[in-house]
LOKEDREN-588834 format. One record per residue (C-alpha): residue number from 1; residue in one letter; x negated, y negated, z negated. Coordinates in nm, 3 decimals. Each point is the difference from the previous one (the first is absolute). Last residue first. Layout:
# LOKEDREN-588834
+-----+---------+---------+---------+---------+
! num ! residuo !       X !       Y !       Z !
+-----+---------+---------+---------+---------+
! NUM !       a !       X !       Y !       Z !
...
+-----+---------+---------+---------+---------+
***
This chain:
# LOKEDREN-588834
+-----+---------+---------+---------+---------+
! num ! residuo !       X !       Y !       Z !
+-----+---------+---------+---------+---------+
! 333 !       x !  -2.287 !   8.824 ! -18.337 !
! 332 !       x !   0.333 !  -0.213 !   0.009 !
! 331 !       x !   0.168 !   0.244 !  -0.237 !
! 330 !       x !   0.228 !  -0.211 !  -0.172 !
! 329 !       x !  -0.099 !   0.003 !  -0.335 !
! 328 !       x !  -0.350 !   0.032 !   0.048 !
! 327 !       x !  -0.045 !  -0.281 !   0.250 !
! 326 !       x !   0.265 !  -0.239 !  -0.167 !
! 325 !       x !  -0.253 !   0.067 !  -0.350 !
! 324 !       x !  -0.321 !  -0.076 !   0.198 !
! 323 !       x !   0.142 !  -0.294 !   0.140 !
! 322 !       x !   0.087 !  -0.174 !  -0.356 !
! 321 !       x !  -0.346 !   0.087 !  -0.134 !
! 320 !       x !  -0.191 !  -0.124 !   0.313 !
! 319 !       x !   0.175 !  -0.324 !  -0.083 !
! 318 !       x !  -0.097 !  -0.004 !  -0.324 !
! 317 !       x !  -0.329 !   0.062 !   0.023 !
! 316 !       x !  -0.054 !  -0.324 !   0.246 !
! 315 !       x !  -0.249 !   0.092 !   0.301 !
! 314 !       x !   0.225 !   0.183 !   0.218 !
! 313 !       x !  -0.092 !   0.279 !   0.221 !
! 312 !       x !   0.065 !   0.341 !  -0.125 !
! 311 !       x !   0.351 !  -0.062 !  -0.108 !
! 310 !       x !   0.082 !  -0.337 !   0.186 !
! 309 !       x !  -0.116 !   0.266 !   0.306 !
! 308 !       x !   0.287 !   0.244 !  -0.099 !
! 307 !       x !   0.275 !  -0.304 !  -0.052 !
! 306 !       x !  -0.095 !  -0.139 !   0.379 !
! 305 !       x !  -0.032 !   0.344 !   0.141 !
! 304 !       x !   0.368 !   0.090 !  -0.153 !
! 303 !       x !   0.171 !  -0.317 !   0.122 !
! 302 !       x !   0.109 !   0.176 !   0.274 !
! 301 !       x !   0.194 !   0.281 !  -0.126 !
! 300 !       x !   0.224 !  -0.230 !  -0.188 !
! 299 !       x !  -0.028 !  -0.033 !  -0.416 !
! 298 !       x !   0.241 !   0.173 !  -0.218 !
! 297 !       x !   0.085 !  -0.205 !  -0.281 !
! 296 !       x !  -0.127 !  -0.001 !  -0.360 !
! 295 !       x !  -0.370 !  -0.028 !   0.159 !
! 294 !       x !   0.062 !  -0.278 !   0.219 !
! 293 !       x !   0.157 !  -0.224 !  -0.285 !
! 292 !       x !  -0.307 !   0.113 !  -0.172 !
! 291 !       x !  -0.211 !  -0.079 !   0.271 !
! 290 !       x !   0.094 !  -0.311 !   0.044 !
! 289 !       x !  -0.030 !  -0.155 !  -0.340 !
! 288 !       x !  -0.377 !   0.125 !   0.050 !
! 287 !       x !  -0.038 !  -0.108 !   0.359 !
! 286 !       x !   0.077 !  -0.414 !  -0.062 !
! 285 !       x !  -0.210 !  -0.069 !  -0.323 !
! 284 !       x !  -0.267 !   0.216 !   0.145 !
! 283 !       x !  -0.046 !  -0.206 !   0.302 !
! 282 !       x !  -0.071 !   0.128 !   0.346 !
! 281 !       x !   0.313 !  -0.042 !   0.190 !
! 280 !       x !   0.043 !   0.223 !   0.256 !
! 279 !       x !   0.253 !   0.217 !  -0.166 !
! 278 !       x !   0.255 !  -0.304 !  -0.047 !
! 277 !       x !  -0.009 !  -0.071 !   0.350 !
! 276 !       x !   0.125 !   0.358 !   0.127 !
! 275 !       x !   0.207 !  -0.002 !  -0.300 !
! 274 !       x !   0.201 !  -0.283 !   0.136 !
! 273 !       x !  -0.022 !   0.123 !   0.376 !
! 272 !       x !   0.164 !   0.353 !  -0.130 !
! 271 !       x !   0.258 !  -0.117 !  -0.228 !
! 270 !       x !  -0.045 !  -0.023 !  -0.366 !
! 269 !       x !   0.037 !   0.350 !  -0.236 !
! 268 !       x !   0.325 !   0.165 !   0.002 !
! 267 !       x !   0.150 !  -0.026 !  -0.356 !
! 266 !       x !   0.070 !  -0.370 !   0.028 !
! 265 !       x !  -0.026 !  -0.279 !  -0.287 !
! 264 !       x !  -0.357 !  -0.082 !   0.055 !
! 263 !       x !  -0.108 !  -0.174 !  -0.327 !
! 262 !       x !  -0.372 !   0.116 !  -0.034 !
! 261 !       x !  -0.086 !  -0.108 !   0.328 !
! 260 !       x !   0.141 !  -0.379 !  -0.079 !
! 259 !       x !  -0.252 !  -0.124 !  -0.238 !
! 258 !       x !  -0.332 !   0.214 !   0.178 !
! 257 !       x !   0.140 !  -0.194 !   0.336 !
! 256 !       x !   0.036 !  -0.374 !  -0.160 !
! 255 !       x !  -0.324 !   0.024 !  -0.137 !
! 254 !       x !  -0.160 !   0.136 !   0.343 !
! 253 !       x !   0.199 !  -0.281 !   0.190 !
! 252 !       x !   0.067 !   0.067 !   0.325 !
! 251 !       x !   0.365 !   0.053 !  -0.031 !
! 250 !       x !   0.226 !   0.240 !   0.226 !
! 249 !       x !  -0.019 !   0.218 !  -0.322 !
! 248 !       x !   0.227 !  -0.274 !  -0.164 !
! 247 !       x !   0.276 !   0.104 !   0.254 !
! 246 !       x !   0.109 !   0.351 !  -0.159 !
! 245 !       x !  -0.080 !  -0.247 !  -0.400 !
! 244 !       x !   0.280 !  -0.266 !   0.137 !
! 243 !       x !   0.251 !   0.306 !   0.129 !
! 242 !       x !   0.020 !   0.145 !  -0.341 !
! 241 !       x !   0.005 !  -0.327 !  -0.215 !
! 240 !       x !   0.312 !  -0.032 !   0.146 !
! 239 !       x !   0.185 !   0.177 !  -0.250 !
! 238 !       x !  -0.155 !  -0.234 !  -0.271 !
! 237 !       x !  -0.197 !   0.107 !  -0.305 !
! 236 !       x !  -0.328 !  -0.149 !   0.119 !
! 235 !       x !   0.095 !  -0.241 !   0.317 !
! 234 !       x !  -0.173 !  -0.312 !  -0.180 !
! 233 !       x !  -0.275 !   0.178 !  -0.097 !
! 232 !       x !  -0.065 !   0.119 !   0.368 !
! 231 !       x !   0.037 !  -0.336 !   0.117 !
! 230 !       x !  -0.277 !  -0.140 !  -0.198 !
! 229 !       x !  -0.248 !   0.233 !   0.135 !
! 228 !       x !   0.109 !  -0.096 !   0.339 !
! 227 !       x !  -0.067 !  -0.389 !  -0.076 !
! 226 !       x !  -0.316 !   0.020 !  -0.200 !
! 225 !       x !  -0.143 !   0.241 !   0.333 !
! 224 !       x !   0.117 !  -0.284 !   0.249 !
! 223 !       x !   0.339 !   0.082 !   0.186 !
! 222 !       x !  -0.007 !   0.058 !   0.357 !
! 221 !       x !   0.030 !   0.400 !   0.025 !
! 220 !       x !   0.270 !  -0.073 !  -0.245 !
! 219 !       x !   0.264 !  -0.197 !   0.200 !
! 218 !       x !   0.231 !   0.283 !   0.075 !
! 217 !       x !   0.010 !   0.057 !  -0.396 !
! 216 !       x !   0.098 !  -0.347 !  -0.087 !
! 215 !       x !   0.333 !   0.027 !   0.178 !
! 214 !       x !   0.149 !   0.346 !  -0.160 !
! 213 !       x !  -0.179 !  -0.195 !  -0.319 !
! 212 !       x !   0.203 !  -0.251 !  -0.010 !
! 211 !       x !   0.350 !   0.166 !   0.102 !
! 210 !       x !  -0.045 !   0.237 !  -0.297 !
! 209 !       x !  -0.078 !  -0.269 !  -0.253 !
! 208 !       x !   0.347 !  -0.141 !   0.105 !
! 207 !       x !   0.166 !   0.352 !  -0.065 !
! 206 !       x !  -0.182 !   0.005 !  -0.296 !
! 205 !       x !   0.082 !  -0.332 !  -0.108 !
! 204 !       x !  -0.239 !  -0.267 !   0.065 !
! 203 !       x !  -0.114 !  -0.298 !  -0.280 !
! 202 !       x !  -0.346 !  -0.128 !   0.181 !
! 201 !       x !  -0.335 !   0.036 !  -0.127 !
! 200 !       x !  -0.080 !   0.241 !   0.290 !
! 199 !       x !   0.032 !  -0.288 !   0.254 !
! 198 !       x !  -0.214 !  -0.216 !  -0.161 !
! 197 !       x !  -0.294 !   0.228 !   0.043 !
! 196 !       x !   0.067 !   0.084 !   0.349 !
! 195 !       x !   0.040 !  -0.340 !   0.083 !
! 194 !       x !  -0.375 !  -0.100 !  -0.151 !
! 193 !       x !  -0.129 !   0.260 !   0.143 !
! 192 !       x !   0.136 !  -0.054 !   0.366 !
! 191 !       x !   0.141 !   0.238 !   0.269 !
! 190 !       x !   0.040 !  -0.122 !   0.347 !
! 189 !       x !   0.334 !  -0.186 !   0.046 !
! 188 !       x !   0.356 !   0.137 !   0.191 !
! 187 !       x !   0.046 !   0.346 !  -0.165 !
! 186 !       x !  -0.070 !  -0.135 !  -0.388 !
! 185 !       x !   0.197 !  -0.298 !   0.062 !
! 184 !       x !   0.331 !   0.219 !   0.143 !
! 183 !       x !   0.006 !   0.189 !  -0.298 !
! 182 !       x !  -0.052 !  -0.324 !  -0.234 !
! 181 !       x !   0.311 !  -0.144 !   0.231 !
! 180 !       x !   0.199 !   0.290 !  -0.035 !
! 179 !       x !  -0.050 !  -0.007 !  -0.357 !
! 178 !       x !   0.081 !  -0.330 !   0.021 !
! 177 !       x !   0.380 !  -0.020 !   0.140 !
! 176 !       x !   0.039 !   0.323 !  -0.232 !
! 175 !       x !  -0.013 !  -0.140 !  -0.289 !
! 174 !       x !  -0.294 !  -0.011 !  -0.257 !
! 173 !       x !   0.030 !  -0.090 !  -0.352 !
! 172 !       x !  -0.209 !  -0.303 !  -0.136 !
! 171 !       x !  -0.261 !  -0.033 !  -0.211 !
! 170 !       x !  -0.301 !   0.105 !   0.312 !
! 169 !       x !   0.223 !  -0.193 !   0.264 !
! 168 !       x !  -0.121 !  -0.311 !  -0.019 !
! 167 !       x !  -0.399 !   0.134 !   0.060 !
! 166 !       x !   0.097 !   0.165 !   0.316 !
! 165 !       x !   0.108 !  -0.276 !   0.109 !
! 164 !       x !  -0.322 !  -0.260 !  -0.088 !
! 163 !       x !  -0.154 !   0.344 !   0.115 !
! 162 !       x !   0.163 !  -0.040 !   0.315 !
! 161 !       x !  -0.108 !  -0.392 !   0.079 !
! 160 !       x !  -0.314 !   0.073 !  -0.075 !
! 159 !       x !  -0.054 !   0.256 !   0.258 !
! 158 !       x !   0.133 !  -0.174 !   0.242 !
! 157 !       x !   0.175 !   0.114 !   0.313 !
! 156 !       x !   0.320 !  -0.018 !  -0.209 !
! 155 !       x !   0.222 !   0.330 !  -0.036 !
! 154 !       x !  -0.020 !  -0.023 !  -0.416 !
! 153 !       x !   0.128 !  -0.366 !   0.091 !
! 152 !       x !   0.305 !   0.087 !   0.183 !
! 151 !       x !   0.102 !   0.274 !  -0.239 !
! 150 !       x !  -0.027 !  -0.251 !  -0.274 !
! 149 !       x !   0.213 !  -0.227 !   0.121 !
! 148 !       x !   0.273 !   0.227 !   0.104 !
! 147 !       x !   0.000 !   0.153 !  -0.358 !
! 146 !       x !   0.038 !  -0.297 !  -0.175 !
! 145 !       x !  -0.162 !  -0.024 !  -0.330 !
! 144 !       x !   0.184 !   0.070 !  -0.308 !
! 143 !       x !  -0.093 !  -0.269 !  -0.331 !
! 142 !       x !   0.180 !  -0.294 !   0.196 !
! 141 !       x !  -0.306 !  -0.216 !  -0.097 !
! 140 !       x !  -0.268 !   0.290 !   0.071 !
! 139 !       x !   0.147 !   0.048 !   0.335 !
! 138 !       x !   0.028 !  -0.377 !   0.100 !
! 137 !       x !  -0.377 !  -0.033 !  -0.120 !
! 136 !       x !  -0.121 !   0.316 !   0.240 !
! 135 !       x !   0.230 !  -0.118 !   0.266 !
! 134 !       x !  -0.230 !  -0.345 !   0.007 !
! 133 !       x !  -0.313 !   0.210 !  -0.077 !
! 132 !       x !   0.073 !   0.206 !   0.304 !
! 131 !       x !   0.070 !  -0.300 !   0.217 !
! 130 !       x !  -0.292 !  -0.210 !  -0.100 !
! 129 !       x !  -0.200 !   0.349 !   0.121 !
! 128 !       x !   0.154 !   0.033 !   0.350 !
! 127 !       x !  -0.037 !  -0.374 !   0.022 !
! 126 !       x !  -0.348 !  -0.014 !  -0.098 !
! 125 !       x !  -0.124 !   0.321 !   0.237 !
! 124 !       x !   0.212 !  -0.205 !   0.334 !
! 123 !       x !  -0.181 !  -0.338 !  -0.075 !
! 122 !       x !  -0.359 !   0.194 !  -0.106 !
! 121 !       x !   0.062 !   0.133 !   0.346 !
! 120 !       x !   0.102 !  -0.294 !   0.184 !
! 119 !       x !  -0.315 !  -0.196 !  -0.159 !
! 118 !       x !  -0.247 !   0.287 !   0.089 !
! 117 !       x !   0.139 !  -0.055 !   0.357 !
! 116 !       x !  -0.033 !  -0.371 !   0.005 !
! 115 !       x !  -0.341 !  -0.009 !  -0.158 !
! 114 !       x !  -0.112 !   0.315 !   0.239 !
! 113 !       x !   0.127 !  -0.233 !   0.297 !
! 112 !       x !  -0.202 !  -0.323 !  -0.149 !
! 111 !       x !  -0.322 !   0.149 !  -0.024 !
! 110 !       x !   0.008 !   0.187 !   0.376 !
! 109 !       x !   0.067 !  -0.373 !   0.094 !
! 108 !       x !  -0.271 !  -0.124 !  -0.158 !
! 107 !       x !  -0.239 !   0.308 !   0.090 !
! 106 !       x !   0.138 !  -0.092 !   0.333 !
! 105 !       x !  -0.072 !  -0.343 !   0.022 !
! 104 !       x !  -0.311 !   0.002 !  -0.212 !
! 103 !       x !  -0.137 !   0.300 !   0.294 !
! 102 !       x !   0.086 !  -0.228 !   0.259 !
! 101 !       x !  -0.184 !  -0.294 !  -0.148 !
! 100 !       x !  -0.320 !   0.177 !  -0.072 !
!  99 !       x !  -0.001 !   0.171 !   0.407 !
!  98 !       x !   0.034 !  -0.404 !   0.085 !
!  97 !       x !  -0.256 !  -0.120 !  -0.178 !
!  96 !       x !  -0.245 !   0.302 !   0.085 !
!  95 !       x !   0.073 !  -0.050 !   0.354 !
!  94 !       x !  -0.073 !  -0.397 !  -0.022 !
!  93 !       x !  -0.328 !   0.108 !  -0.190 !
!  92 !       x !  -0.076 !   0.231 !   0.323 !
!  91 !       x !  -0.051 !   0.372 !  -0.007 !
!  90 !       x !  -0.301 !   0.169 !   0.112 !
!  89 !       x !  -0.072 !   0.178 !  -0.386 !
!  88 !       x !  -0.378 !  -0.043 !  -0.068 !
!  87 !       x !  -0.022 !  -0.030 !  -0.333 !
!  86 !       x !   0.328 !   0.276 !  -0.079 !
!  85 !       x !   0.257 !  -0.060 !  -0.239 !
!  84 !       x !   0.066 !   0.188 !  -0.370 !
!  83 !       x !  -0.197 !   0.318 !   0.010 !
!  82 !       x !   0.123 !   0.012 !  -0.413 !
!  81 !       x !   0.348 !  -0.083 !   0.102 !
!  80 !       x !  -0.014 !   0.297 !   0.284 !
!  79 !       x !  -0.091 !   0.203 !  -0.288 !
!  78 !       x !   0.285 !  -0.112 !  -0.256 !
!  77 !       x !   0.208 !   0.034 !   0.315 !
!  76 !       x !  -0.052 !   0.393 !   0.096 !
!  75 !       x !   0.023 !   0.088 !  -0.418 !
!  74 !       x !   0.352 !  -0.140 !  -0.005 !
!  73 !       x !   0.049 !   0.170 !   0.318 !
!  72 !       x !  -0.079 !   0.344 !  -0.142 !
!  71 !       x !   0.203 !  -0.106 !  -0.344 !
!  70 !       x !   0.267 !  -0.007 !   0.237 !
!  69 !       x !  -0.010 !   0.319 !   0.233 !
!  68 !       x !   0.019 !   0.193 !  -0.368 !
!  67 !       x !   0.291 !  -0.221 !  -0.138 !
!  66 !       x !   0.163 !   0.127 !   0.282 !
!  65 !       x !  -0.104 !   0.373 !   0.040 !
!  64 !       x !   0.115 !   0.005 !  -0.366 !
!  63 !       x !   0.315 !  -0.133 !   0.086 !
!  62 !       x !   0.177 !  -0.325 !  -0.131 !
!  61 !       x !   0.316 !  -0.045 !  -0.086 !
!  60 !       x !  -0.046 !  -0.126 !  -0.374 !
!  59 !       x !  -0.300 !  -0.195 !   0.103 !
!  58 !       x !   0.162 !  -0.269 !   0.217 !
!  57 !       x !   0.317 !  -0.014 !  -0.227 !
!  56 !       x !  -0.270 !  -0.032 !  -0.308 !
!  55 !       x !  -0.187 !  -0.251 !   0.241 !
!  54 !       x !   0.333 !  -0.200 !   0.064 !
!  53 !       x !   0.081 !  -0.040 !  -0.333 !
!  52 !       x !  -0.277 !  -0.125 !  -0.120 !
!  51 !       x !  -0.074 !  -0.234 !   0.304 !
!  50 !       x !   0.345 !  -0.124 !  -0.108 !
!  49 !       x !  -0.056 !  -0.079 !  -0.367 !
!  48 !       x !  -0.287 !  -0.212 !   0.080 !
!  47 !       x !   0.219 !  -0.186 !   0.239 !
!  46 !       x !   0.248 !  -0.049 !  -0.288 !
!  45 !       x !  -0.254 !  -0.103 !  -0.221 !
!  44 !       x !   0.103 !  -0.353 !  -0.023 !
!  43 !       x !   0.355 !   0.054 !  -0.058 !
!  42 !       x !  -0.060 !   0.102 !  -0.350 !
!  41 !       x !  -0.192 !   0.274 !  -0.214 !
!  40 !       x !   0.304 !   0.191 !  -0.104 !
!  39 !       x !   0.300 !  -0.025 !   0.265 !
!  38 !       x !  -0.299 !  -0.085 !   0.240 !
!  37 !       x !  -0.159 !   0.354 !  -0.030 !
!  36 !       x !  -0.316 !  -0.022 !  -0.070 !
!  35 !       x !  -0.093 !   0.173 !  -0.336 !
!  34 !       x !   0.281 !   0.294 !   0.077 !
!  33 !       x !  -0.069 !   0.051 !   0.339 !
!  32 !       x !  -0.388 !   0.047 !  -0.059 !
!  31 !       x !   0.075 !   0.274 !  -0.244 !
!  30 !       x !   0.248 !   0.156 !   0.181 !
!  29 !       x !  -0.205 !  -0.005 !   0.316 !
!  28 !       x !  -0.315 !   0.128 !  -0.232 !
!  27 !       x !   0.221 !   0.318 !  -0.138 !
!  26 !       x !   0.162 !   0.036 !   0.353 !
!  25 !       x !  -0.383 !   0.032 !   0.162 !
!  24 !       x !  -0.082 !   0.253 !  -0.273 !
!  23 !       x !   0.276 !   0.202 !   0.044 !
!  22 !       x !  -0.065 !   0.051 !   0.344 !
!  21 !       x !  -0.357 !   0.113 !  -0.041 !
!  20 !       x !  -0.319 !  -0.246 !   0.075 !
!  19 !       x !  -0.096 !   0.077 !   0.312 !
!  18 !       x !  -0.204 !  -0.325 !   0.051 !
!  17 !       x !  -0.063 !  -0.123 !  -0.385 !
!  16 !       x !   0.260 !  -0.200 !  -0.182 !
!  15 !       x !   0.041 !  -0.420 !  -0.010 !
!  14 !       x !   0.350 !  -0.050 !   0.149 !
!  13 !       x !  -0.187 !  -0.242 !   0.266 !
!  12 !       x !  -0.281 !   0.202 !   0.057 !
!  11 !       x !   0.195 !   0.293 !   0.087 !
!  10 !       x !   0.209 !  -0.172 !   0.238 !
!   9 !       x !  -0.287 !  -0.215 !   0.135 !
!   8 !       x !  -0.121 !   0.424 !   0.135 !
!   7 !       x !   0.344 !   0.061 !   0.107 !
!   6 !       x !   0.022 !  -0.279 !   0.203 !
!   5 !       x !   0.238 !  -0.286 !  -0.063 !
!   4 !       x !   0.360 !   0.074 !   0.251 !
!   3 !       x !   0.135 !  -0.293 !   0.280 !
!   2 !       x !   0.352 !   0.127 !   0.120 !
!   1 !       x !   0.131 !   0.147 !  -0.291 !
+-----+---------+---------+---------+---------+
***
């Protein structure tokens, strides 16, 4: 959009707290959106209904370095506000008059470009969604929903607009036409919870199930903690299972590490730079799984220091446990 709200009136305006988490900010959009949408509270808060939406869609891409830098000039104005104008400032009422008449000008014509833009994109979000609820009746009335439909919609740019898809398809069989399009959906759009969720309530075969999670798993490293321990439920008891637990260790999660350590399906321990992180972790929960896949296996020359000094050095019992036993076993004193 050409004209964008601040971060800091973006905050304000959905009502959370400045760094408030993701989930947080799309639990107050949806919350907002659904009082003040026009379909439900009229055409009168329409505009209301567009500030909404365009602070989620401000907030939603928004770095930390961002939101940081804005809360800084937030502060910056309330204090020049409180300074307000100087006594003996040189410049002439006519000056003043017209300085105040430029600045209406532009902050009206600043005003009416973000109204035009935050109408063309509550235009574009509306029609996206009044054409996934009109497919969505014409599949429920015909009892089989069209597959070309749907795989247009689960590739929408809006989020809404695929779990209105993904939500036709949970009764209904799956065909080819949309698994490629759920495959292709996963690739194209950064992971979301609520997505995730939906997607593993779906009917797949096992081939189908396959496909899903050979696509999920390159997108761990980005799922949130609820969403990767989720995943490895869903791949329990499926051949794929084994390459979605190898690619959980690329996780940062400490949960989601101590829940996939104990499944490793090789017989060779991780490779090198995977281990290499996993032994510099400090948390118990993490180590002590570890060390008993290490300790089944043998472990490379190098990691021997690192294993020897979680031995002597480490504060949790368990841990030192677990070291002590690879250090006797394999003769790393």
């Amino acid at each position: 959009m050409g004209v964008t709200l601040e971060l800091f009136e973006c905050f304000d305006i959905l009502g959370v707290q400045p760094g408030a988490h993701l989930k947080e900010i799309r639990s107050a959009f949806r919350r907002l959106a659904l009082s003040c949408h026009p379909d439900v509270a009229g055409p009168g808060s329409a505009k209301e209904f567009e500030t909404v939406a365009a602070a989620y869609a401000r907030l939603k891409s928004a770095t930390p370095t961002q939101v940081t830098e804005s809360l800084k000039k937030k502060k910056a104005k309330a204090k020049g506000a409180r300074r307000g104008a100087s006594p003996y400032s040189r410049e002439s009422s006519r000056d003043r008059g017209r300085s105040r008449s430029s600045r209406r000008e532009k902050k009206a014509g600043d005003r009416s470009q973000r109204v035009s833009d935050l109408m063309l994109e509550r235009a574009l979000v509306d029609a996206e969604l009044y054409f996934a609820r009109i497919m969505e009746k014409a599949a429920r009335s015909t009892d089989a929903p069209q597959s070309a439909s749907l795989a247009v919609r689960l590739l929408s740019a809006h989020p809404a607009v695929r779990m209105l898809a993904i939500g036709a398809l949970i009764k209904s069989s799956i065909d080819a036409a949309v698994l490629s399009a759920l495959v292709e959906m996963v690739k194209r759009w950064p992971p979301d919870d609520d997505v995730i969720e939906s997607l593993f309530m779906l009917n797949f075969s096992k081939a189908q199930k396959e496909a899903m999670l050979s696509a999920l798993s390159a997108k761990i490293p980005l799922l949130s903690e609820c969403s990767a321990l989720a995943l490895m439920r869903f791949a329990s008891r499926s051949p794929a299972g084994a390459l979605v637990y190898e690619r959980m260790l690329s996780h940062s999660s400490h949960r989601v590490l101590a829940s996939a350590l104990p499944k490793w399906p090789r017989k060779e321990p991780p490779d090198d730079l995977t281990l290499i992180r996993l032994l510099k972790r400090d948390e118990d929960v993490v180590l002590v799984p570890l060390l008993r896949l290490l300790r089944a296996r043998r472990i490379p020359a190098w990691a021997a220091a690192r294993v020897k000094l979680l031995a002597e050095k480490h504060e949790s019992p368990a841990v030192r446990v677990w070291a002590g036993s690879i250090v006797q076993a394999q003769n790393l004193v």
